[in-house]
Wavefront OBJ file of the C-alpha trace (Angstrom):
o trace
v 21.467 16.132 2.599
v 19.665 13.412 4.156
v 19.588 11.048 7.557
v 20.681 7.463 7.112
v 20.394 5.323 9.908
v 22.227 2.131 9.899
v 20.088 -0.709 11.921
v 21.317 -3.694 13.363
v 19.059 -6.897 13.063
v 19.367 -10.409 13.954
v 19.922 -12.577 10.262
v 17.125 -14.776 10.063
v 13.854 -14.818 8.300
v 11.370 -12.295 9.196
v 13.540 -9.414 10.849
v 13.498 -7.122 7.795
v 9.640 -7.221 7.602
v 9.408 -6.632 11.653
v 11.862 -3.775 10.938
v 9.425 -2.484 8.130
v 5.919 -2.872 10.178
v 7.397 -1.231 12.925
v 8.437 1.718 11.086
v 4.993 1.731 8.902
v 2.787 1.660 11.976
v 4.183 4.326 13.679
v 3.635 6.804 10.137
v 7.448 6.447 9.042
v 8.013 6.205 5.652
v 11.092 4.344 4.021
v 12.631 7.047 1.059
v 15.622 4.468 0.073
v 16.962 1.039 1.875
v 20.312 -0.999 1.674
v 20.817 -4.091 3.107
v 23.334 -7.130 3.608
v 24.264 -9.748 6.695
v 27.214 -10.758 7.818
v 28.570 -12.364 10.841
v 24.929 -13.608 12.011
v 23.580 -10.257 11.757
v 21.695 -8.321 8.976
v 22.696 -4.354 8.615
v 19.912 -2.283 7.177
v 20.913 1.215 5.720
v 17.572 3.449 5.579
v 16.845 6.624 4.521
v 13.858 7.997 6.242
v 12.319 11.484 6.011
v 11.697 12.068 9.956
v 14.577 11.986 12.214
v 12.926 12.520 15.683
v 10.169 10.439 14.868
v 13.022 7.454 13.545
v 14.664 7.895 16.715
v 11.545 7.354 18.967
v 10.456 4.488 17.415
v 13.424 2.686 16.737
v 14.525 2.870 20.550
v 11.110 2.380 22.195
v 11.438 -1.152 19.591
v 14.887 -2.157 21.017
v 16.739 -1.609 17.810
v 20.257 -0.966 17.850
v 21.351 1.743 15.292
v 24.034 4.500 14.301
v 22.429 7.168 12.430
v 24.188 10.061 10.222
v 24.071 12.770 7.849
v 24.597 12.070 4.310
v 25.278 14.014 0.973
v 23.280 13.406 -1.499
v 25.073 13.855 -5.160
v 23.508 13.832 -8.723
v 25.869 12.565 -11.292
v 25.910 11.357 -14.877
v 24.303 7.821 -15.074
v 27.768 6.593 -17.291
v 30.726 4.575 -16.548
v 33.151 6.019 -13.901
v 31.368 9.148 -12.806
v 31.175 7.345 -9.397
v 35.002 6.120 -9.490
v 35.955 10.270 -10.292
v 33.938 11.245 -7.242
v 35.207 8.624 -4.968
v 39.027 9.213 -5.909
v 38.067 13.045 -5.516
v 37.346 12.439 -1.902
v 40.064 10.296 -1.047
v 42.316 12.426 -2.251
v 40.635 15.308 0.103
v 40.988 12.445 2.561
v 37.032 12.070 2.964
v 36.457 8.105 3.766
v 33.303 6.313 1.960
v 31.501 4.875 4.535
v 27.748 4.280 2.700
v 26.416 4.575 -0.857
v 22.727 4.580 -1.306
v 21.188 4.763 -5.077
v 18.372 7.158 -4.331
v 17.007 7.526 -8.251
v 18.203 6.804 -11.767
v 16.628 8.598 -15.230
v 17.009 10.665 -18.237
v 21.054 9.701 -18.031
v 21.365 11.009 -14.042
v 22.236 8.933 -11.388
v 21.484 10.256 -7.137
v 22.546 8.919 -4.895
v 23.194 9.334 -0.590
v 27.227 9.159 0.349
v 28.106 8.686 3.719
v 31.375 10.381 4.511
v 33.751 10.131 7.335
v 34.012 13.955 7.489
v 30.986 15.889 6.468
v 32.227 19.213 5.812
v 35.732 18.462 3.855
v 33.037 16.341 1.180
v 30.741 19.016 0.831
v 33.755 21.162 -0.298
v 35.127 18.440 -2.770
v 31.400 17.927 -4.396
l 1 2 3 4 5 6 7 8 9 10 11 12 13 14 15 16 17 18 19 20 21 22 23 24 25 26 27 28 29 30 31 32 33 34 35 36 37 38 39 40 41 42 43 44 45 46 47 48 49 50 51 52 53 54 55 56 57 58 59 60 61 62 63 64 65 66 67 68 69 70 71 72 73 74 75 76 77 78 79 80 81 82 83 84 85 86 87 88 89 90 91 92 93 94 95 96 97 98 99 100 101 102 103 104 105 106 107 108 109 110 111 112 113 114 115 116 117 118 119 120 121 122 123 124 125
């Protein structure tokens, strides 16, 4: 399992990189990112090794931000692997709220889920 937080930034030019210096100079690493905008904002999905630390930093900066725990799955790199999993938890009525590709090689695939109900998807995987 890992922490994902979920930032909210403004979407215009620059935001991601003032997201990343902050982080970098206060010693936080980024492990794995996602990002998109919508609706005038960007939404930055980050894994980062140091949850206290994250915290700290990204409220002393202003940021606004959800964070949670997330699985993290290793499956075979091949067509619908992902679609068995996913129907797997629906049917356990787990909702897919994040999917992170963490690392890909020798025919394996790992990724980061974020689930609605943490518990009932760690039974299902």
């Amino acid at each position: 399992m890992a922490i994902e937080f979920d930032v909210v930034v403004p979407d215009r030019p620059g935001e991601l990189g003032r997201l990343a210096r902050t982080l970098s100079e206060k010693g936080v690493n980024i492990d794995a990112i996602a990002a998109c905008t919508g609706g005038g904002k960007g939404y930055v999905s980050l894994l980062l090794p140091e949850g206290r630390r994250t915290r700290d930093v990204l409220r002393s900066a202003g940021y606004e931000y959800v964070e949670k725990t997330v699985l993290t799955v290793t499956l075979d790199d091949k067509p619908g692997t992902l679609g068995d999993l996913a129907k797997r938890l629906a049917e356990a009525g787990v909702n897919v709220t994040s999917v992170i590709t963490l690392a890909t090689g020798g025919g394996r695939v790992q990724l980061a889920i974020g689930v609605d109900d943490l518990e009932r998807a760690r039974r299902v995987v």
